[in-house]
VEXKOLLUM-803418 format. One record per residue (C-alpha): x, y, z negated. Coordinates in Angstrom, 2 decimals. Layout:
% VEXKOLLUM-803418
      east     north        up
         X         Y         Z
...
% end
This chain:
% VEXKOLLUM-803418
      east     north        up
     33.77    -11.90      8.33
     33.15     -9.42      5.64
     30.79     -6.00      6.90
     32.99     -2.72      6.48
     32.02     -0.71      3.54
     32.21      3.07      3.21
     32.34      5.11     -0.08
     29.15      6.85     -0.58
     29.75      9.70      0.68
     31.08      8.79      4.14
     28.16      7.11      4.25
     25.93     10.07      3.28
     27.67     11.26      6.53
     27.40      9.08      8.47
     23.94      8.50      8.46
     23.24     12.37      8.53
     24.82     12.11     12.12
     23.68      8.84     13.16
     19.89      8.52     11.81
     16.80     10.89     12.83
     16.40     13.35      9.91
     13.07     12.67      9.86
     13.88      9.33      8.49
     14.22     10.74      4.85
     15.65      9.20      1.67
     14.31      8.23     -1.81
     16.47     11.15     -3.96
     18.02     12.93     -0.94
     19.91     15.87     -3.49
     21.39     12.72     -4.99
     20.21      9.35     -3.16
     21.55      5.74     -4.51
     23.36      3.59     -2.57
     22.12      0.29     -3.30
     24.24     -2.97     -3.05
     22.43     -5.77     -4.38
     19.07     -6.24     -5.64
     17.63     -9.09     -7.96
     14.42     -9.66     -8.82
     12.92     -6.27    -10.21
     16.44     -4.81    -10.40
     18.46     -2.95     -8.23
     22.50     -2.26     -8.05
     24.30      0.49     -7.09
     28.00      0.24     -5.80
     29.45      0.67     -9.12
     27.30     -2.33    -10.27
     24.82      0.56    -12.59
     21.63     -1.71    -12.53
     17.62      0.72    -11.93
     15.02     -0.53    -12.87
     12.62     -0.89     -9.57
      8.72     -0.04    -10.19
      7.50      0.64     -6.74
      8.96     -1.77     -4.91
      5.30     -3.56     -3.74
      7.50     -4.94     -0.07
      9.54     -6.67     -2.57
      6.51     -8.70     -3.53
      7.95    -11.44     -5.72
     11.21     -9.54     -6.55
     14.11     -8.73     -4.45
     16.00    -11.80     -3.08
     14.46    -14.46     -4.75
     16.30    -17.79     -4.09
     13.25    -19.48     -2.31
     12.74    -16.85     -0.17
     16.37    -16.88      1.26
     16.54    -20.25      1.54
     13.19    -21.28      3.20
     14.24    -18.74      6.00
     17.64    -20.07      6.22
     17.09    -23.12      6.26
     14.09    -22.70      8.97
     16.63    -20.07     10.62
     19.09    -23.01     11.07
     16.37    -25.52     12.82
     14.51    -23.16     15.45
     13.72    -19.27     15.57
     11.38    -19.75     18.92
      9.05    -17.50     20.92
      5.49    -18.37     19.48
      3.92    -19.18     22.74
      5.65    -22.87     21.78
      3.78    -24.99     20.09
      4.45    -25.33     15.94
      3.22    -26.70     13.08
      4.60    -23.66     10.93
      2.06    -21.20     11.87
     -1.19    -23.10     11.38
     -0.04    -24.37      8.15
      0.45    -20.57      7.22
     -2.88    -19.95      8.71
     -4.60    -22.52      7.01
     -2.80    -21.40      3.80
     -4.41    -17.63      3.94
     -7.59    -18.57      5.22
     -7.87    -20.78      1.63
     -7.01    -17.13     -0.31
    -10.43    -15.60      1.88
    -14.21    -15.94      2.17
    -14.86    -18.57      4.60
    -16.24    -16.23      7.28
    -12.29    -14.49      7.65
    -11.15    -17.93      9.53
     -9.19    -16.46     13.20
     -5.60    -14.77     12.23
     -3.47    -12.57     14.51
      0.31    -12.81     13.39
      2.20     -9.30     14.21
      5.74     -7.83     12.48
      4.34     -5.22     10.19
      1.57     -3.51      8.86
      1.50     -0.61     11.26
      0.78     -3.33     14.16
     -1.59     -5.33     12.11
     -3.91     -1.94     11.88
     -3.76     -1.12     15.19
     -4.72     -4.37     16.69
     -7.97     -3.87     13.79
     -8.65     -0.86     15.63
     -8.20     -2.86     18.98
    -10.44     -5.76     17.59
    -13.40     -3.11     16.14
    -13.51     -1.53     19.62
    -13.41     -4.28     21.59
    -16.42     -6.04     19.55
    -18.80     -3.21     19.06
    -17.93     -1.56     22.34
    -17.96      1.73     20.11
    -15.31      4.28     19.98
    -15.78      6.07     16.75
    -13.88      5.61     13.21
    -14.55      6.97      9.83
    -11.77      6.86      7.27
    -11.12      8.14      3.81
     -9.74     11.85      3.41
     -5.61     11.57      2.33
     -5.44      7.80      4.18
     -2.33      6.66      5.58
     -2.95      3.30      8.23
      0.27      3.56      9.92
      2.70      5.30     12.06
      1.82      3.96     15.60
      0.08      6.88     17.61
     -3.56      4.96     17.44
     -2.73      5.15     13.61
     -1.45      8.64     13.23
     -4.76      9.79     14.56
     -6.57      7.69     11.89
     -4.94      8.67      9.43
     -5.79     12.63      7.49
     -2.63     12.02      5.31
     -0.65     12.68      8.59
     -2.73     14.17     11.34
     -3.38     17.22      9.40
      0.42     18.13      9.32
      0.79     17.48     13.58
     -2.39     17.96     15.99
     -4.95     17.68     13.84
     -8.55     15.39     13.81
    -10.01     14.23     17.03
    -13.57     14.37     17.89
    -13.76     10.91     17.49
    -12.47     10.46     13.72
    -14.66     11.55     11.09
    -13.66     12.08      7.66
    -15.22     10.92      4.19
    -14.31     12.17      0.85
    -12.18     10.23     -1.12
    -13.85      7.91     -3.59
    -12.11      9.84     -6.45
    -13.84      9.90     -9.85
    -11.03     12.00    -11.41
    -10.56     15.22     -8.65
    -13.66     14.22     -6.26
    -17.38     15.65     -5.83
    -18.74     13.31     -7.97
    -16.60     12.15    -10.79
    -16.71      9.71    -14.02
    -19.78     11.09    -15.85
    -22.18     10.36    -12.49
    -24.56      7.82    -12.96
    -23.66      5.88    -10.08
    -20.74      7.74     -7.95
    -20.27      4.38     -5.92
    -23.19      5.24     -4.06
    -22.92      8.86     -4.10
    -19.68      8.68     -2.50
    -21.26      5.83     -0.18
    -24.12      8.14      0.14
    -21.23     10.79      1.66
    -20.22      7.77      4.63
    -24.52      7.47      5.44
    -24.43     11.31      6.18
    -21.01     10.98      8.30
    -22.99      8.52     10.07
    -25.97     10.17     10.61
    -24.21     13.26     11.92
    -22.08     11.44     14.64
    -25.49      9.65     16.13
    -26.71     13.18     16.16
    -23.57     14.30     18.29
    -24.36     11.08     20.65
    -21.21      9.19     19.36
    -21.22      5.57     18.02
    -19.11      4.07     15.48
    -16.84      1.10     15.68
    -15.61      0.94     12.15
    -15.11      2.26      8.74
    -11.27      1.83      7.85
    -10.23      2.10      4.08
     -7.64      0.81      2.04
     -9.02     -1.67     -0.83
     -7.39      0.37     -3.32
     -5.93      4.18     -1.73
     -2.51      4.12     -2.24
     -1.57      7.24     -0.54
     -4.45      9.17     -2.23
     -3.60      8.78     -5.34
     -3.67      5.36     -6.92
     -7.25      5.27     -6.24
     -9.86      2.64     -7.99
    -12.84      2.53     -6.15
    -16.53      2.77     -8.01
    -18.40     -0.10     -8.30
    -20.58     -1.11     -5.72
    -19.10      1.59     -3.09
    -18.10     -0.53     -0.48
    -20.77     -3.22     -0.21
    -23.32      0.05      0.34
    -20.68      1.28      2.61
    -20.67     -1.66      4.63
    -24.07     -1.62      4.93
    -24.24      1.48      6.43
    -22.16      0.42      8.77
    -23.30     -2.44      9.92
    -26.65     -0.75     10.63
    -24.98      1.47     12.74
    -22.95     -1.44     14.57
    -19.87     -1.14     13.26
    -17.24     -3.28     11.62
    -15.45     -3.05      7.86
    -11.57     -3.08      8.19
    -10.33     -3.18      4.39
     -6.56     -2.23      4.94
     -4.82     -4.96      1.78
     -0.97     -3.96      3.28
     -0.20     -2.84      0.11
     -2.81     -4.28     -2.02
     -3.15     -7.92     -1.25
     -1.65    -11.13     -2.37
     -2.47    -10.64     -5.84
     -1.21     -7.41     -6.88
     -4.85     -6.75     -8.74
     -4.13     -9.88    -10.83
     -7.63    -10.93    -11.35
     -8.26    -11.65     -7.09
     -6.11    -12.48     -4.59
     -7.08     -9.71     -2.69
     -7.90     -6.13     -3.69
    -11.61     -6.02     -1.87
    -12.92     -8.82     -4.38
    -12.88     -6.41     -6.79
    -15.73     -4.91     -5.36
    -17.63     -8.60     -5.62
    -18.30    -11.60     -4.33
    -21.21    -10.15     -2.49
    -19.02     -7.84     -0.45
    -16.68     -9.16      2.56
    -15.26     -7.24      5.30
    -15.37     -8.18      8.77
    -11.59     -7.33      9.64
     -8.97     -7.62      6.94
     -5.18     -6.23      7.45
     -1.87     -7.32      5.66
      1.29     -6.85      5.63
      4.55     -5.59      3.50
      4.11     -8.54      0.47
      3.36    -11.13      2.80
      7.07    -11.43      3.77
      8.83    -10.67      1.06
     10.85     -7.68      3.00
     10.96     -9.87      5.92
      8.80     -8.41      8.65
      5.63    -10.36      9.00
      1.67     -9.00      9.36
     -1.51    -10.45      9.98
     -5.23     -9.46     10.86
     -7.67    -11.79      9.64
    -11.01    -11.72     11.22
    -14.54    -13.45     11.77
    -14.67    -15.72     14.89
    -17.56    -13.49     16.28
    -14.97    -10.42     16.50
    -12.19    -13.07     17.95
    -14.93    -14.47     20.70
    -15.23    -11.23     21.62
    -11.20     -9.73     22.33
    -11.07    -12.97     24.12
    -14.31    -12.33     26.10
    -12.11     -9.40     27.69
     -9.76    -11.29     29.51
     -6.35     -9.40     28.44
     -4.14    -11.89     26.75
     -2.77    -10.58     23.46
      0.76    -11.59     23.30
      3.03    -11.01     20.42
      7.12    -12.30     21.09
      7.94    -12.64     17.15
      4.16    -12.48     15.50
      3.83    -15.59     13.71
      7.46    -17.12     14.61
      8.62    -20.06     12.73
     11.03    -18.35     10.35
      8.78    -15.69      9.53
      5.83    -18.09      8.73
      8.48    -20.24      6.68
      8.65    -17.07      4.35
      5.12    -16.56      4.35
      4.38    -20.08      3.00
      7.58    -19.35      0.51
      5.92    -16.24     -0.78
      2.73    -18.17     -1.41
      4.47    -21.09     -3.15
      6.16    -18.45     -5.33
      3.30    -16.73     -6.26
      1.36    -19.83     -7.65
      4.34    -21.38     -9.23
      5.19    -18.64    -10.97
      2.04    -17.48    -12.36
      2.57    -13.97    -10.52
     -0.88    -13.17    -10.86
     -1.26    -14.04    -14.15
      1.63    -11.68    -14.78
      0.27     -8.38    -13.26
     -2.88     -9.16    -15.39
     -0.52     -9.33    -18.57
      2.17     -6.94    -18.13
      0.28     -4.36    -15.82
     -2.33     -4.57    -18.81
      0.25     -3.83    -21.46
      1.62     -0.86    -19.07
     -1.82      0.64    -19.10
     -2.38      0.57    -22.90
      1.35      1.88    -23.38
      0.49      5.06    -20.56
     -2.77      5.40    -22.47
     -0.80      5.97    -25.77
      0.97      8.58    -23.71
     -2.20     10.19    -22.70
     -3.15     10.80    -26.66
     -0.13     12.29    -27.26
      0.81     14.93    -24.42
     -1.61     16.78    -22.84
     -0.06     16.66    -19.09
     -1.03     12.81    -18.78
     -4.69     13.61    -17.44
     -5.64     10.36    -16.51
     -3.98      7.24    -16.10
     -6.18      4.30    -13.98
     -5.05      0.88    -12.18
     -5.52     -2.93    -12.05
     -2.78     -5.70    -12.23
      0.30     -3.72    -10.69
     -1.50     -1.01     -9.43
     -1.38      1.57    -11.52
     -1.18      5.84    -11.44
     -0.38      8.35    -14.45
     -1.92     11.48    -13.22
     -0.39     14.69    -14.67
     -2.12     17.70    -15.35
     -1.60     21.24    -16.35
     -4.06     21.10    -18.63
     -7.22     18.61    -18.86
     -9.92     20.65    -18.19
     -9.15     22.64    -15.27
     -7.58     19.12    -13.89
     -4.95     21.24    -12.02
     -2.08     18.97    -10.71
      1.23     19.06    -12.41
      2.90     18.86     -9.06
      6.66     20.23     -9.87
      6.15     18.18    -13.34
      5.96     15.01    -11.83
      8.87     15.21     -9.48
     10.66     16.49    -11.97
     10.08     13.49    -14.07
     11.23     11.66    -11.17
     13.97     12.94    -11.44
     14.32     12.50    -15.09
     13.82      8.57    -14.56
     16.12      7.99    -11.90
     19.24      9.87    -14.28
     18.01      7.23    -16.53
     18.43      4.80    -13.52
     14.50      3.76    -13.23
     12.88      4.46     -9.35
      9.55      5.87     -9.54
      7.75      8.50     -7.13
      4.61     10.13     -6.26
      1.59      9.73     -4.76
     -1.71     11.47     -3.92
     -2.72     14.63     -2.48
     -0.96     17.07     -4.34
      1.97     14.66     -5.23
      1.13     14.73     -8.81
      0.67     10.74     -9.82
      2.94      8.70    -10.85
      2.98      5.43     -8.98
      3.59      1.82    -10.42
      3.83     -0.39     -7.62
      7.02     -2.83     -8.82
      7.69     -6.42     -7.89
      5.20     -8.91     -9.28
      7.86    -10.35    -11.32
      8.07     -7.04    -13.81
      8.33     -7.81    -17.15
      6.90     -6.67    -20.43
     10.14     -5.33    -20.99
     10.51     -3.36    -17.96
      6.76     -1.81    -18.98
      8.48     -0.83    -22.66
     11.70      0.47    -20.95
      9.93      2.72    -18.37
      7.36      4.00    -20.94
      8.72      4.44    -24.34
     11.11      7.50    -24.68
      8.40     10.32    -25.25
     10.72     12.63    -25.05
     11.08     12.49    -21.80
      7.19     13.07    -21.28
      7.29     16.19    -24.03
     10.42     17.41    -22.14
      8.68     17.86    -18.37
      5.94     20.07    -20.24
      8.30     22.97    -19.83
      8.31     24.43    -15.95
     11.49     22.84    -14.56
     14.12     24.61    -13.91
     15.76     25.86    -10.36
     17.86     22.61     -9.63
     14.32     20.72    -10.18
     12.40     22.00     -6.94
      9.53     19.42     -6.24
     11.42     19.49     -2.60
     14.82     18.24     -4.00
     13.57     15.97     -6.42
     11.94     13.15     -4.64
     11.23     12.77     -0.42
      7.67     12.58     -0.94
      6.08     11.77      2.28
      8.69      8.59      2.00
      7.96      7.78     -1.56
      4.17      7.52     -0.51
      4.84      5.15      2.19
      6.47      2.60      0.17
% end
């Protein structure tokens, strides 16, 4: 039996009435009502094909034919509760734990990233019997309470930082204290986490953990210095805590070179708690915690069984294995070195020619254009890039912002995006010479893009 469909409008209505406000839309002066989606494209109802390039959940491109049919097929043999016994979930298991230094061998399986951080939290406390947590300034971990309150992005807009979350500045070369002509801002800005440290023992407080993204997302497209977090972690350790390196939206190749976003940093470096999430399924909602089996003794030492009803169920491990088989057979890493490489070189050539592209910086498919009003003051272009936002999506390609003054443009497509797609979205320098201008009324930053939903993507 065919689903109901409404025109647009009606259902522009409809979900005005029926959905929490607060539960914004991409474009909401104009938002697309998507149909269908294929690979890296997406369809509205009149069939108009956009161009996706942020669509990281989408990990190996929107509906991809092995994807659907290992979980329909699985979906048609047994969906069970995953305190039954299956082979499913320690082949997936076994699969991950090849992708990780050997010490990252004990996996939780949860529904999304949100959960997987929160059990990290969970895990930290539990093992170092510490309460503490320092995090980056601008990080976004989630959108479960324990989250919220580790995470500056969002706490600073509600009740504010508790006395047991301390804040560290941003690892940012471009807008940060120390910045790309330091001789060695990795361990300045490491240097910043020591003093954090230092400061809570003086206050009697002891820390669990250090949480960080591998790459910061929500802060701007952010590529940490060399060196940074091994000296981090260090510091940490000292002080008896753990390293959670959040990979939900980094991991599974998106850097090209690694498998994971934290071995950029070296094979010297390894955190002791690893969370990941939105690629892993696909769009189906699957998450795991990866962890050493010191930390794992320990959660079980406290006698509390962690239970999770859907964590780790057949069908959604089926996917997971899917996504993995994708990713090798079609090269996917290989690709974001290639075509996120030619995307760089191609914003670069932008960069010579208009002055409000102040920076551009990424890896693989990672990758921000930072607009400025002009380069030396660095001040962000903020109503210039949601205007080009706006610009794109008339020309039917979804982008959005990121970082703290919503001034980057984020690339964070599927990993099937093409060298084409890289030419499409970045070779009409008009459109760049155009946004110079201030935009006009109709182009308010706040009706051009939701931005606290484009970050979250």
């Amino acid at each position: 039996m065919a689903l109901e469909v409404f025109h647009k409008d009606e259902t522009l209505q409809m979900r005005r009435k029926l959905i929490g406000q607060s539960c914004r839309l991409f474009f909401s002066h104009d938002p697309v009502k998507i149909m269908r989606a294929r690979g890296q494209y997406l369809y509205d109802e009149n069939g108009m094909q956009y161009l996706d390039c942020i669509s990281n959940v989408q990990h190996v491109g929107h509906c991809h034919p092995s994807i659907t049919q290992a979980a329909a097929a699985q979906m048609d043999l047994l969906y069970s509760n995953t305190r039954f016994l299956h082979d499913n979930i320690v082949l997936y298991a076994n699969r991950l734990a090849a992708t990780l230094p050997k010490k990252l061998c004990v996996f939780y399986f949860v529904n999304s990233g949100s959960e997987a951080n929160d059990l990290a939290l969970r895990l930290a406390r539990q093992y170092t019997r510490h309460q503490d947590v320092i995090v980056l300034d601008y990080a976004y971990h989630g959108h479960l309470t324990s989250l919220i309150d580790i995470s500056p992005y969002k706490f600073r807009k509600l009740e504010g930082q508790k006395e047991w979350v301390h804040v560290a500045p941003l690892p940012d070369t471009y807008h940060g204290i120390y910045r790309e002509d330091h001789l060695d801002p990795g361990q300045a800005y490491a240097d910043t986490v020591k003093s954090l440290i230092e400061e809570a023992h003086k206050k009697g407080r002891k820390i669990s953990s250090f949480f960080a993204e591998s790459l910061p997302s929500v802060g701007g497209q952010i590529i940490f210095p060399t060196g940074y977090c091994k000296r981090v972690a260090e510091s940490v350790h000292e002080a008896g805590g753990v390293y959670v390196a959040d990979e939900i939206q980094t991991g599974f190749g998106r850097v090209g070179s690694h498998f994971w976003a934290f071995q950029l940093q070296g094979e010297d470096f390894c955190p002791d708690i690893v969370t990941v999430g939105k690629p892993m399924g696909n769009g189906h909602p699957i998450a795991c915690v990866a962890t050493t089996e010191e930390i794992a003794d320990a959660f079980t030492a406290n006698g509390v069984e962690y239970f999770n009803t859907f964590g780790g169920n057949p069908v959604s491990c089926a996917i997971g294995l899917a996504v993995l088989d994708v990713i090798e057979k079609e090269d996917l890493r290989g690709n974001a070195v290639r075509v996120g490489g030619h995307l760089i070189q191609l914003l670069l050539q932008l960069q010579t020619k208009h002055p409000l592209v102040g920076d551009v910086r990424g890896v693989g498919l990672f990758i921000g254009m930072e607009l400025v009003k002009d380069r030396v003051s660095r001040k962000p272009a903020t109503e210039e890039a949601a205007h080009l936002v706006r610009r794109l999506k008339e020309e039917r390609i979804v982008i959005s912002t990121d970082g703290p003054w919503d001034s980057v443009i984020k690339f964070k497509p599927p990993m099937c995006f093409s060298i084409e797609d890289a030419e499409r979205v970045s070779t009409l320098p008009d459109r760049y010479t155009q946004i110079q201008h201030p935009p006009c009324e109709a182009h308010k930053v706040e009706d051009a893009v939701p931005l606290d939903v484009a970050k979250e993507v």
